[in-house]
VOGU-3710 file (C-alpha; in Angstrom, 3 decimals, decimal comma):
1> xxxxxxxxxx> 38,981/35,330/97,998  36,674/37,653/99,957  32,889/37,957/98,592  32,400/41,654/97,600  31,116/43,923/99,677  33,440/42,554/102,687  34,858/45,321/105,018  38,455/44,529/105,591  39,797/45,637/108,682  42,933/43,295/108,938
11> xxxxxxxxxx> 46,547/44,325/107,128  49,333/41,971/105,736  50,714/40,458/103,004  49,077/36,894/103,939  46,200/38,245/102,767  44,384/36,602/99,999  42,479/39,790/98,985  45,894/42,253/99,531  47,641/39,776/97,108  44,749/39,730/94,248
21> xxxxxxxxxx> 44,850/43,670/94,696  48,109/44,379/93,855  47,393/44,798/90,336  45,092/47,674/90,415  46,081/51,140/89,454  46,880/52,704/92,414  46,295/57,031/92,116  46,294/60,304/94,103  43,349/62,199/94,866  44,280/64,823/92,454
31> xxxxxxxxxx> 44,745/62,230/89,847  41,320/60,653/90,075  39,837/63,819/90,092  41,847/65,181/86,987  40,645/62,453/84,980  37,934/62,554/82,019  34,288/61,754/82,479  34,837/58,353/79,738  38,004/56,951/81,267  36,027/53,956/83,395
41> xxxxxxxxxx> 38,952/52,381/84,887  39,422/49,843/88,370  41,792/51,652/90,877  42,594/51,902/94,304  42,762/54,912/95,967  43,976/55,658/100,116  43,422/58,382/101,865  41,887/60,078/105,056  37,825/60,301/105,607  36,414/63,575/105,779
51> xxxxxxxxxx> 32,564/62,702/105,934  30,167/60,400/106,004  26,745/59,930/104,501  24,738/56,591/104,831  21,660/56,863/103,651  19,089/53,700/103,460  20,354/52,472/99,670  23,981/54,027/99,151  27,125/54,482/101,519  28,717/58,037/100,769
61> xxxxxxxxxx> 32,381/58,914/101,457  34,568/61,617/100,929  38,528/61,172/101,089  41,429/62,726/100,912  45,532/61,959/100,833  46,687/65,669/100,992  47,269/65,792/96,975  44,648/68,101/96,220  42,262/70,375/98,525  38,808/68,598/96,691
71> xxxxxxxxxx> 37,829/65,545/98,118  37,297/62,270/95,960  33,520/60,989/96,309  33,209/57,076/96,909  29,821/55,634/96,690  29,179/52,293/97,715  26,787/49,691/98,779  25,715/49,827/102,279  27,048/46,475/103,250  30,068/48,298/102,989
81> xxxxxxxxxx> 29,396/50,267/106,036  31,505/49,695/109,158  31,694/50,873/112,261  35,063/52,028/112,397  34,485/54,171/108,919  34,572/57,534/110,436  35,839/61,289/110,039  39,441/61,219/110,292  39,996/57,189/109,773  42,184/56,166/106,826
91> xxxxxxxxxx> 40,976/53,999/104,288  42,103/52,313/101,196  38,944/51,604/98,418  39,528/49,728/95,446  36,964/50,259/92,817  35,480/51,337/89,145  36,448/55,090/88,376  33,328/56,362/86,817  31,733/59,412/85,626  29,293/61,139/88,261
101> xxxxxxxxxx> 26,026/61,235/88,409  25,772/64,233/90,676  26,763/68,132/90,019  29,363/68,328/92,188  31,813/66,209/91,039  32,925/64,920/87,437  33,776/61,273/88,638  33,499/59,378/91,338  34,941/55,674/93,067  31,974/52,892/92,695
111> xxxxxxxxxx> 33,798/50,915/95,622  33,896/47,417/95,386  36,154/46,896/98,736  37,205/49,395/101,550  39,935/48,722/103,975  39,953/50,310/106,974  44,102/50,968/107,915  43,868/53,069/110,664  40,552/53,897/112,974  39,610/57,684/114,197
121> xxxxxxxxxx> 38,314/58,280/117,891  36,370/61,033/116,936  35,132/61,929/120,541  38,838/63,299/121,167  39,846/63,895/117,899  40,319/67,474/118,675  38,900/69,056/115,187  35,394/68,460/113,985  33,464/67,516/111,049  32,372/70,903/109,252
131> xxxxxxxxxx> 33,756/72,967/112,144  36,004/75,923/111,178  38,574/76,278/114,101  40,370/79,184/114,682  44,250/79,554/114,131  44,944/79,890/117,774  42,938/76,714/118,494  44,667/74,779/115,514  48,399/76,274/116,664  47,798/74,076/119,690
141> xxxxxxxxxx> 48,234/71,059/117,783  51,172/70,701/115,172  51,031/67,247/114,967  47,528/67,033/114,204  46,931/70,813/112,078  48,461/69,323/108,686  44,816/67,462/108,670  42,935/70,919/108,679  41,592/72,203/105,318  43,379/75,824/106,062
151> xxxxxxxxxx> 46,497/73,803/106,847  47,076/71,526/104,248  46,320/74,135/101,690  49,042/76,265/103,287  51,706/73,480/102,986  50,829/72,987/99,106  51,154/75,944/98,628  54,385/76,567/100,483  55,824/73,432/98,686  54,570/74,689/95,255
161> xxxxxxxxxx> 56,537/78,149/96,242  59,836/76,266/97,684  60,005/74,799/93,964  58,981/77,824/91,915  61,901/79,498/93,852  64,644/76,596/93,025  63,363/77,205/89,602  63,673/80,890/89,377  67,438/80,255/90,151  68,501/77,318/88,289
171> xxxxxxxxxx> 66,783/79,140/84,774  68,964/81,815/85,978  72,134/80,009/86,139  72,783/79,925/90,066  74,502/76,715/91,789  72,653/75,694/95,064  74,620/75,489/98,126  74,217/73,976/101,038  75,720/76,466/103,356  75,589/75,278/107,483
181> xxxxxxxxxx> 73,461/75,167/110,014  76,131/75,201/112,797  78,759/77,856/112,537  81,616/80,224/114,242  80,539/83,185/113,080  77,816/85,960/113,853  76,728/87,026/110,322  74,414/89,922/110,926  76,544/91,218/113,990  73,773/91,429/116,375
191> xxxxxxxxxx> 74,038/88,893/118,979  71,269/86,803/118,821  72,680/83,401/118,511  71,858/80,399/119,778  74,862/79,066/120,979  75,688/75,121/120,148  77,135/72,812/123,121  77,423/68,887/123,173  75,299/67,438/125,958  77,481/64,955/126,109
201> xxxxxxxxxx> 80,154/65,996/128,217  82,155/62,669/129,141  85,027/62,362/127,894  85,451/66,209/127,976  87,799/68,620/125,682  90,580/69,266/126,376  90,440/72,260/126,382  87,779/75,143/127,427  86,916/75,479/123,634  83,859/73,109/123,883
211> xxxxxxxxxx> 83,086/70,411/121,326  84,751/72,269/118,128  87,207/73,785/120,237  85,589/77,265/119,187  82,208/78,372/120,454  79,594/77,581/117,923  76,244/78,606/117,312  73,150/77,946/115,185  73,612/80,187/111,643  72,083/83,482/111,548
221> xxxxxxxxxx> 72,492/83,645/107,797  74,068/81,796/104,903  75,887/84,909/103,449  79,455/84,898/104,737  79,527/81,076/103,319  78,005/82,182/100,081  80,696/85,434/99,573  83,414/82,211/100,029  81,363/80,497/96,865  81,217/83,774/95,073
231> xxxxxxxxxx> 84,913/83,236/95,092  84,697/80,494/92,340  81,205/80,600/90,862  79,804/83,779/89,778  75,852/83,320/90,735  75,186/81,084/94,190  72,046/80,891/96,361  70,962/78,810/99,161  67,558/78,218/101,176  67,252/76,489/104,152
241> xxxxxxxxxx> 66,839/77,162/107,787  67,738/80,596/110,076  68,036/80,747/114,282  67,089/84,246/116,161  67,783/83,923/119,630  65,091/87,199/119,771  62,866/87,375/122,495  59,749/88,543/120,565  56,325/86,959/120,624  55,076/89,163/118,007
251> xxxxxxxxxx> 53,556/88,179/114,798  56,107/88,627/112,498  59,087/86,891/114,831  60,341/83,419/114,939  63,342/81,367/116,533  63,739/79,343/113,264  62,501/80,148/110,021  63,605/79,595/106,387  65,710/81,960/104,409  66,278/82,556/100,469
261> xxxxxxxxxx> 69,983/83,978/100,074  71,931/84,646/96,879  75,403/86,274/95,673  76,040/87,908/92,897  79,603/87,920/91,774  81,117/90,655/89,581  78,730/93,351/90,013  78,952/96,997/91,398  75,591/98,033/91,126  73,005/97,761/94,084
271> xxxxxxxxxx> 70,514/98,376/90,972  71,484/94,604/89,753  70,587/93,240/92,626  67,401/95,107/93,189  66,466/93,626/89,895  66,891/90,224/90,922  65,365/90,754/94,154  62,113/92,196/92,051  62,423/89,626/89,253  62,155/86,559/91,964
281> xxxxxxxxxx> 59,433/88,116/93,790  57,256/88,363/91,217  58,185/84,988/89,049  57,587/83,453/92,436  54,455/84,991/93,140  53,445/84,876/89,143  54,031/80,917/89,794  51,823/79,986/92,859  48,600/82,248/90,973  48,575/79,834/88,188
291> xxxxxxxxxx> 49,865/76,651/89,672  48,194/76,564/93,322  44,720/78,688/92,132  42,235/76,431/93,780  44,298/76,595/97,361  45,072/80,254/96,828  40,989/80,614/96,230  40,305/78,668/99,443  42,782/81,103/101,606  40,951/84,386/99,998
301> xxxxxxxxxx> 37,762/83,181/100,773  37,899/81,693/104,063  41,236/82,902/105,289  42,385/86,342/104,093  39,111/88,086/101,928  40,238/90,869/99,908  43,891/89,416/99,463  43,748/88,087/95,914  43,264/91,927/94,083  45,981/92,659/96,637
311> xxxxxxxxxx> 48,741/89,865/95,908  47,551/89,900/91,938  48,389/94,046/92,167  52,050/93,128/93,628  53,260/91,630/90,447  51,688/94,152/88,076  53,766/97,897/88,802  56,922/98,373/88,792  58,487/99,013/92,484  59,616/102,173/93,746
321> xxxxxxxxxx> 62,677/103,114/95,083  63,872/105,674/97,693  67,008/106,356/99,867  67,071/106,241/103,481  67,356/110,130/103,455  64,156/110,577/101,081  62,373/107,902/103,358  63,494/110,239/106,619  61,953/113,486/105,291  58,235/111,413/104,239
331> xxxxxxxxxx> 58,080/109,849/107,997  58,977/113,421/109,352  55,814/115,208/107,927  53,900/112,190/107,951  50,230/113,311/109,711  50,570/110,723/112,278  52,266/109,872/115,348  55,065/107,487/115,264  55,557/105,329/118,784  59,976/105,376/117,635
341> xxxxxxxxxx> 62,115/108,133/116,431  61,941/109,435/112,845  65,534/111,215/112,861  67,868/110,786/110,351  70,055/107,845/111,590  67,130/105,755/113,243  66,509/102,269/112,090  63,469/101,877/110,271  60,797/100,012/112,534  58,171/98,205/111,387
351> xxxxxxxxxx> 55,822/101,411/111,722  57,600/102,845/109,845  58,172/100,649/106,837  54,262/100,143/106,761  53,546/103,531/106,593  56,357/104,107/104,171  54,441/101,501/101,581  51,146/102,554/102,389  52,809/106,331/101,345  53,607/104,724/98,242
361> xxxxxxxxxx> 50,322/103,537/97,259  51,079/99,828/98,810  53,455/99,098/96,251  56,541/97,337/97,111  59,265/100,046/98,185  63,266/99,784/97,687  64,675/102,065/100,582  68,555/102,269/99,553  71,710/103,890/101,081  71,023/103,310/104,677
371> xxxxxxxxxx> 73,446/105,102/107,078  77,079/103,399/107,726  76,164/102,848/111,262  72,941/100,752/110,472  74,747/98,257/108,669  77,064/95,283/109,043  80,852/95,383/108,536  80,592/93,979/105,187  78,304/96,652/103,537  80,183/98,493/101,154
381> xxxxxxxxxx> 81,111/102,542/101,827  79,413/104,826/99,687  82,463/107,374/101,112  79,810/110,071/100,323  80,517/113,459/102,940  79,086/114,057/106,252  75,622/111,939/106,236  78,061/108,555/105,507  75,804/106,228/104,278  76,378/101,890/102,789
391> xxxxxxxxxx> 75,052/100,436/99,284  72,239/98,431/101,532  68,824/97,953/100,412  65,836/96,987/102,251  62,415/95,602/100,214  59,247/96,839/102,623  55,893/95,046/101,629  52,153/95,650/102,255  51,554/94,461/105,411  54,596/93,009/106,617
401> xxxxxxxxxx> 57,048/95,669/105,790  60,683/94,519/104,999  60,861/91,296/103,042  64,388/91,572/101,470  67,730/92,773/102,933  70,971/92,859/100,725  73,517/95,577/99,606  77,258/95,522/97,764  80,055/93,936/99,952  82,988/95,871/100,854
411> xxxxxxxxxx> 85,600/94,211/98,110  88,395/97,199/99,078  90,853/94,927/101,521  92,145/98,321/102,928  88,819/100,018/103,708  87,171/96,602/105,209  90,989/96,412/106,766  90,399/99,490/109,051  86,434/98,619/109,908  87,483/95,247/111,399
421> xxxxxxxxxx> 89,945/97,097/113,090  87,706/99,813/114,686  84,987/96,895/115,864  87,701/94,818/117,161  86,897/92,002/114,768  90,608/91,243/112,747  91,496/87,789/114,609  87,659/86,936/113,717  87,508/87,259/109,876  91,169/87,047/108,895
431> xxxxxxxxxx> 89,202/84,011/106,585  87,122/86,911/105,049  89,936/89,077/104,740  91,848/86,301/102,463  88,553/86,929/100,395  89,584/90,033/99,403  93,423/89,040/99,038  93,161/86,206/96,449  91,490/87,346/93,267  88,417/89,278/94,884
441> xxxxxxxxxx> 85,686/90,841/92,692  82,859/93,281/93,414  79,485/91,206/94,636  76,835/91,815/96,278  73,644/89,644/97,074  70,676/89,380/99,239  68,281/87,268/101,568  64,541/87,078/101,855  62,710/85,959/104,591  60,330/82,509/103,327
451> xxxxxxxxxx> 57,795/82,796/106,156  56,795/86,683/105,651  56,926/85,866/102,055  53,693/83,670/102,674  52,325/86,082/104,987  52,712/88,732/102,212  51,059/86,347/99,460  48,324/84,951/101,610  47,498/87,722/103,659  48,038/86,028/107,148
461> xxxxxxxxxx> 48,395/87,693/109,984  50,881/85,691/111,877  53,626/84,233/110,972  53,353/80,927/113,198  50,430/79,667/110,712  52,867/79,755/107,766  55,408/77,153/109,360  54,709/73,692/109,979  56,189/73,653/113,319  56,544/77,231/114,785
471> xxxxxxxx> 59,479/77,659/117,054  59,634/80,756/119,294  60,298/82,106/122,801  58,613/79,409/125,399  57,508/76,802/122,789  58,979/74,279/120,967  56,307/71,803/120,922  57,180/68,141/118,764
//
């Protein structure tokens, strides 16, 4: 057995002292810290340094193991103190869980052994002790960021959203599917795939098709997989990753990013799925202000001042809704000078879907009944005169503008018939046109995008510090 106050620095099983050890109560962070001032209890606890005090009579350390944004205090006796105890090293103290005797914290680790697991060179350890870095500074290191303040805060909270979002749909009845990441099709029609290809070539096809024997790409969207499930189960939804082949630097752009779809089966009403799109939204957003308070504090102090009235405001009114026409006419007499066209049968640019929700007061704004042209092949006809126009929707939020895209599908075989025809697209989507030849029903659903969620939420400004590893044009570092 090791006399106490021994710094181990040595790992493995043949350890006396690992073996005598086994039996303490091993807890989080968050745990220790969530326990009462009486509950005096031996535990081990493992985690990351994030300071150091040694004075002349006491050792002070602060840890953390990413479970809560607080740091757990562990005082100890000075013969504890080694040299490879540092900022950034990871340590594993076994101890007394006791009530503090300072203001700051409620309870603190009286150590009785530290193990250091893993040492810290904190010359080139490229973030400092008490040093706020910037975003760009931190984006140059996504192997490394996680261990930021800003960071890990961000990834709680995006975890604690991921989950509140799951939950949202399975109280709702939904079945997740997992629709694919590789796939034949281009869902949103506008070319910007990333096309698939084995790098293996030997022993080749036999044909020009390439590995599938179809050209294949990275998915766009889960939608066209979800209408198939809408086929059998009347509420579906999947999240998981998107591809853009866009070449956009800007801050609201990515080459892969996450994606919240759902379909709604037997419904003809763009209204129900506005609803839905306005219910999750704000049950989302209701869930991360309670459950993730003291990260969401930490962004809107340090990160994004001003944002909590702003993302407490979002879940309070009702949102308003406007066609495509009405939203036309505002940017036409708008006092201001728009850099892309406001006439009727423009797409909406981002300038545009600001100013529209800044018009409205910066409430959330549901622009509806875009024209025919805009849209995908799949959008349902409104067959409404002159100015033809779709059942789409678009959701335009403060600060990013649009959030949510969805409308009605085309369910009428002969009217989706003579679009595929005009575009070319028949051979294509025969497979969607058996959709609407075996027991179809009037759907419609939606997708929102995850990342500009968080930016919307948390007030950041670009959307490669809501990811953990950003992927866009000319970097794809890890």
């Amino acid at each position: 057995m090791l006399a106490a106050g021994k710094v181990v620095t040595r790992l493995g099983s043949h350890c006396p002292w690992h073996r005598c050890h086994r039996s303490l109560s091993r807890i989080s962070v968050r745990e220790a810290l969530s326990s009462h001032d009486e509950d005096t209890r031996k535990v081990k606890v493992q985690g990351w340094v994030r300071s150091v005090r040694d004075q002349k009579e006491v050792l002070f350390l602060h840890i953390n193991d990413g479970s809560s944004l607080q740091n757990l205090q562990i005082v100890a006796e000075p013969s504890l103190r080694h040299s490879s105890i540092s900022f950034g090293s990871a340590v594993e103290v076994s101890g007394a869980l006791v009530s503090s005797v300072g203001t700051k914290q409620s309870v603190e680790v009286k150590a009785e052994e530290i193990r250091v697991i893993g040492e810290c060179d904190t010359k080139d350890f490229p973030f400092k002790i008490k040093q706020r870095h910037p975003p760009e500074y931190v984006r140059q290191f996504p192997h490394l960021r996680c261990r930021t303040n800003t960071f890990g805060s961000l990834l709680r909270i995006r975890s604690e959203a991921t989950a509140a979002i799951h939950e949202y749909f399975k109280s709702h009845g939904y079945v997740h599917i997992h629709t694919p990441i590789i796939t034949s099709n281009d869902c949103e029609g506008a070319g910007e795939l990333f096309q698939v290809e084995a790098g293996n070539k030997d022993p080749a096809p036999e044909d020009d098709g390439g590995f599938f024997g179809v050209p294949a790409f990275l998915t766009v969207s889960g939608q066209l997989h979800l209408e198939v499930m809408s086929g059998a189960f009347t509420r579906v939804f999947t999240f998981g990753p998107t591809f853009r082949a866009e070449n956009s630097q800007s801050r609201r752009h990515l080459a892969e990013f996450y994606m919240v779809e759902a379909e709604i089966s037997f419904t003809e009403s763009l209204e129900d799925i506005m609803q839905v799109m306005e219910d999750l939204f704000k049950r989302t957003t209701s869930a991360l202000l309670s459950k993730c308070a003291e990260d969401l504090a930490f962004f809107f102090k340090y990160v994004s001042p001003g944002q909590k009235d702003k993302s407490e405001q979002l879940i309070k009114n009702k949102f308003t809704v406007m066609s495509y026409t009405e939203a036309i006419e505002i940017l036409r007499k708008a006092p201001v000078t728009f850099q892309y066209s406001t006439e009727w049968g423009c797409d909406l640019q981002t300038e545009h879907e600001k100013y529209l929700v800044r018009y409205c007061g910066d409430v959330p704004v549901f622009v509806i009944n875009y024209p025919y042209d805009l849209k995908p092949f799949y959008t349902r006809d409104n067959e409404d005169g002159p100015q033809r126009t779709v059942s789409a929707v678009d959701l335009l939020v403060p600060g990013i503008g649009e959030l949510f895209g969805g409308s009605l599908r085309e369910e009428r075989l002969h009217i989706l018939e003579s679009r595929l025809d005009r575009l070319g697209l028949t051979d294509m989507y025969q497979w969607y046109l058996d959709l609407r030849k075996f027991g179809p029903v009037p759907h419609g659903g939606f997708g929102m995008g995850f990342e500009r969620y968080l930016q919307c939420i948390l007030g950041v400004d670009n959307i490669k510090d809501v990811i953990p590893f950003p992927r866009y044009p000319y970097s794809c570092l890890l």
